[in-house]
C-alpha positions in Angstrom: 0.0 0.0 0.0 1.6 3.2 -1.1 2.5 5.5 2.3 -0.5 8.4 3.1 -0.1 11.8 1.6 -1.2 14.5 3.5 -3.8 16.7 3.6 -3.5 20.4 2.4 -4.5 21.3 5.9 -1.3 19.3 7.1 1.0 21.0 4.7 -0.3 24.6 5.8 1.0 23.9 9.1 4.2 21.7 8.0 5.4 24.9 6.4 5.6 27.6 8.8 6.6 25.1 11.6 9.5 23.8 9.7 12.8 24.3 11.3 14.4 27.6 9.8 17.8 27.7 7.9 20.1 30.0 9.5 22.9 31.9 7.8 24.6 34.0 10.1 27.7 36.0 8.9 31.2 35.2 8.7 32.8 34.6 11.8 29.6 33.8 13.9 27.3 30.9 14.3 23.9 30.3 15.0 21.5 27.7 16.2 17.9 27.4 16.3 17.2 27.4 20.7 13.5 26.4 20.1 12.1 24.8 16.9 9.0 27.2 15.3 5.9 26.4 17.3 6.7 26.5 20.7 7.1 30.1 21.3 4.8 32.7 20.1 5.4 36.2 20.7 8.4 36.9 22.6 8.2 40.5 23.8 10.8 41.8 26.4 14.2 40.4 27.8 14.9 41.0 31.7 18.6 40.0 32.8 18.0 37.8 36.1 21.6 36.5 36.5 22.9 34.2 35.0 19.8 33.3 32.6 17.7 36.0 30.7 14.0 35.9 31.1 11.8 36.2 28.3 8.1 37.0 28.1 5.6 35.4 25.6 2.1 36.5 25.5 1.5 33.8 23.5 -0.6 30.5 24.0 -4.0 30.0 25.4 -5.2 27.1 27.8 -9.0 28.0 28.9 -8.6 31.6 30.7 -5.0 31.4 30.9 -2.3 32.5 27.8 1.5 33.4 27.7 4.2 32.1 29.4 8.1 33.3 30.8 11.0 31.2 29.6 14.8 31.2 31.0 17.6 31.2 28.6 20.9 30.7 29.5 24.3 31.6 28.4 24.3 28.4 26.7 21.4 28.5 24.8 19.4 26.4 27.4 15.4 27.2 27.3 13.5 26.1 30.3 10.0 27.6 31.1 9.9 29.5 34.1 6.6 30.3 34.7 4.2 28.0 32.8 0.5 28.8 30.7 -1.3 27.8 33.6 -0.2 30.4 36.1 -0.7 33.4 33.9 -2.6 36.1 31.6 -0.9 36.9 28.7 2.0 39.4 29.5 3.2 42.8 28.0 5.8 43.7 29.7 7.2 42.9 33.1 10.7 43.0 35.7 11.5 41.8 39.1 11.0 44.1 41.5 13.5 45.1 44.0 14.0 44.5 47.3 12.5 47.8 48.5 9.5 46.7 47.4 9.5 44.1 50.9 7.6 41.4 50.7 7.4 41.7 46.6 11.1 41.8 46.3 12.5 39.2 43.8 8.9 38.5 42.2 7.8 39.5 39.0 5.2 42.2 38.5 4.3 42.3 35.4 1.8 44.4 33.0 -0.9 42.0 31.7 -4.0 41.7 29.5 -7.0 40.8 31.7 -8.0 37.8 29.6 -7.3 36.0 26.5 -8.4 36.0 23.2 -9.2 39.4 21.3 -11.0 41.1 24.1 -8.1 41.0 26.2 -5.7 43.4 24.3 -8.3 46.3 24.0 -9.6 45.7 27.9 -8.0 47.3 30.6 -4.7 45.9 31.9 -3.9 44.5 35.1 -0.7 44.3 37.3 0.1 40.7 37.9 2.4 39.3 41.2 4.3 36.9 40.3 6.2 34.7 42.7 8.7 32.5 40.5 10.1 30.4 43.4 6.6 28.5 43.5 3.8 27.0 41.6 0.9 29.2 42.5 -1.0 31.1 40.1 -0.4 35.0 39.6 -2.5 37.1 41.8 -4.2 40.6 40.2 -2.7 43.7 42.5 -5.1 46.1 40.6 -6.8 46.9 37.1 -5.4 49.9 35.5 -7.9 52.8 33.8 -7.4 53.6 30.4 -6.1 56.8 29.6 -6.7 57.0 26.4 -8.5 56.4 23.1 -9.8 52.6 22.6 -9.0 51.7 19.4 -11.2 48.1 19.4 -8.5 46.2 17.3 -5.4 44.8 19.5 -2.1 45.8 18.9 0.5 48.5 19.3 -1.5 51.7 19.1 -4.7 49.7 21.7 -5.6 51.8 24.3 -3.3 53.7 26.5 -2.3 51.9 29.8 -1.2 54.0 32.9 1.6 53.2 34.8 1.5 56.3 37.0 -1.6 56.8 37.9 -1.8 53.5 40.3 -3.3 55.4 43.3 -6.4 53.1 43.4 -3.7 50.3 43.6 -2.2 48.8 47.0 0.2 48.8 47.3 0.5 52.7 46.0 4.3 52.5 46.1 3.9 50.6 42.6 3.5 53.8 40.6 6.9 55.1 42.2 9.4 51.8 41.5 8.2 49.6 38.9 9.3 50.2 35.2 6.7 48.4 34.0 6.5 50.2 30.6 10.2 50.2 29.0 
């Protein structure tokens, strides 16, 4: 029996997720650190020592999207915080130790839910502690101080940072560089 051929659906998705070929410069190298599929939309790159964190607002499981990877030195990807713990993150850093008890977690700038709505809804200020498994908890929803464009994306509405007086705790709005 001849082998199967596939479907025209299965060579849409063959395409895009096939590995890349690379051709760096003269003198330097490259290697593909993860293959196409496993990481959507990385966004910002936060030194944490020795590995880099990375933010990926990509991925949806039920009311959950996005994820934070670690990359090494080395080229070593591990997933740091995982799809289940999250809302789909724009931006975030570790906040310092002056912040007390949030010292060394991640606060991060986040969309309120997945799928479209999220992007044009207001944004929310997750905690996130990455020495455990627990889910991120919500420290506050953030007003729009802006125009809504109703289409996600770059020019979405206006998030503010500063104006995080409604927030607890209030110190937020004078330590965390939330928006880079």
């Amino acid at each position: 029996m001849p082998p199967r051929r596939a479907t025209e659906p299965e060579k849409a998705v063959e395409r895009p997720l096939a590995p890349p070929i690379i051709e760096p410069e003269h003198g330097f190298k490259a290697t593909v650190l993860v293959p196409p599929g496993h990481i959507y939309d990385p966004l910002f790159m936060v030194p944490s020592g020795k590995p880099v964190w990375i933010n990926d607002d990509g991925g949806e499981e039920g009311e959950h999207g996005g994820r934070i990877f670690a990359v090494t030195h080395a080229g070593r990807v591990s997933t740091l915080v995982d799809i289940d713990r999250l809302l789909p993150i724009e931006s975030f850093d570790i906040a310092p130790s002056s912040f007390g008890s949030y010292g060394g977690k991640i606060l991060a700038l986040a969309q309120p839910k997945v799928g479209l709505a999220g992007p044009i809804a207001s944004h929310v200020v997750l905690l996130i502690d990455p020495q455990t498994q627990q889910p991120a908890s919500r420290v506050c929803t953030l007003l729009s101080r802006g125009p809504i464009n109703r289409r996600p994306g770059v020019d979405a509405p206006q998030w503010s940072v500063v104006d995080l007086s409604h927030c607890e705790p209030r110190l937020l709005c004078e330590n965390i560089r939330i928006l880079r």
